[in-house]
N, C-alpha and C positions, 0 to 999 in steps of 0.2 A: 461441056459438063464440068470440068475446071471451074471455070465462072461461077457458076452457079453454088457449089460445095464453097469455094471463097466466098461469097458473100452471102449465103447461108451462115459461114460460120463467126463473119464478123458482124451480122444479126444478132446470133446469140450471144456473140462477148456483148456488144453493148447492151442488149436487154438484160445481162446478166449482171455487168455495171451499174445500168439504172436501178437495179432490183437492192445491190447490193450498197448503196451508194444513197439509196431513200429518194429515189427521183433526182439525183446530180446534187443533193443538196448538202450531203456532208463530202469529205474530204475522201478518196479512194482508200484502203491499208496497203503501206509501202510491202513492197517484197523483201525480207532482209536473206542476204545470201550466206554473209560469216555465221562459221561453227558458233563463235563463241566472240560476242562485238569490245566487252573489254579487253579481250586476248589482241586481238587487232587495232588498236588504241597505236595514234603516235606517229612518228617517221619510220620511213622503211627501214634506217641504221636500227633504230630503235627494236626496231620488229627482229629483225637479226643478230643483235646481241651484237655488234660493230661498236 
C-alpha cells in the first residue's frame, strides 16, 4: 500500500512540474529559504559582526 501512495505521489509532483514548467520547457522556480537574501550576503564573519 506504501508503494503505491509513493508513486502515486511522485505522479503528481511531476505532472505537477510538467504543468508548471510548460511541458519541461522553461526553467523550474528555485525555492528561496532566507528571511531576507540581502541580510544574508557575504562571509559567515561578515554575517556575525566578527
Amino acid at each position: 500500500m506504501a508503494i503505491y501512495l509513493g508513486l502515486g505521489w511522485l505522479a503528481l509532483g511531476i505532472v505537477y512540474l510538467a504543468i508548471l514548467t510548460k511541458g519541461f520547457r522553461k526553467t523550474p522556480p528555485e525555492m528561496n529559504t532566507e528571511a531576507d537574501p540581502k541580510e544574508n550576503q557575504g562571509t559567515a564573519e561578515a554575517r556575525l559582526g566578527a
